[in-house]
N, C-alpha and C positions, 0 to 999 in steps of 0.2 A: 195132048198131054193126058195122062202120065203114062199112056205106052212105050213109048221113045224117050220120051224125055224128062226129069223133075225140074219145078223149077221152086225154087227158095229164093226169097227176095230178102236185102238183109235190113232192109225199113218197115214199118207199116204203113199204109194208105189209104185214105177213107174209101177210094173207089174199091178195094178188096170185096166191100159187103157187094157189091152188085156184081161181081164176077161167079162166072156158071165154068167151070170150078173153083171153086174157094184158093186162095191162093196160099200156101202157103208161105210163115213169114215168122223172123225176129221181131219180138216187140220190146224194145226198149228207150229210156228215156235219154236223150239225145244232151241234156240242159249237163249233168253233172261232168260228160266227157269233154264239154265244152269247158265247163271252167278249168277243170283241169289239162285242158289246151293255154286255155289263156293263161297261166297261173305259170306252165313249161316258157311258153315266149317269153312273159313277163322278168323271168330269174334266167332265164336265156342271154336277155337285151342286156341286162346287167355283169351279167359274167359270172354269174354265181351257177354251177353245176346242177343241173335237175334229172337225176334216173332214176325219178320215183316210178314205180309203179303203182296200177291203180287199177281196180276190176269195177264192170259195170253190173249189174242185173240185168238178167235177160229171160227172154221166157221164147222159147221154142212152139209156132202157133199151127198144128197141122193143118193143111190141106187136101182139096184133090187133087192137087197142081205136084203131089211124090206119090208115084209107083211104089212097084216091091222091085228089087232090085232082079235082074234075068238070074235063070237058073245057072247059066257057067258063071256068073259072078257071085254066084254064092257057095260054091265050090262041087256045082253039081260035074258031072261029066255025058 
């Protein structure tokens, strides 16, 4: 990697610090989309209609684990 291949992981992992490339990765907090799971099942099991939507924070963590993209994929010829 990353000649062939990117790779984006969409959790963070303590192991990331000791990889040789840095991996890239979404770091985001897991705890708010959870309640807002539990909160959908909850008004679910009752009967009551839930299509709330709901956005998390997230933070996009580069790596050496993304290339640059090949030149025909970037509209070379």
């Amino acid at each position: 990697m990353p000649q062939d291949v990117s790779l984006v992981c969409d959790d963070p992992d303590p192991a990331f610090a000791w990889q040789v490339p840095t991996v890239a990765h979404i770091r985001w907090q897991a705890e708010p989309c959870v309640r807002r799971l539990v909160r959908w099942a909850e008004n679910t099991a009752a009967g009551r209609a839930d299509q709330r939507k709901s956005l998390a924070k997230a933070e996009f963590v580069g790596g050496g684990t993304i290339g640059p993209a090949p030149p025909t994929a970037r509209g070379a010829k």
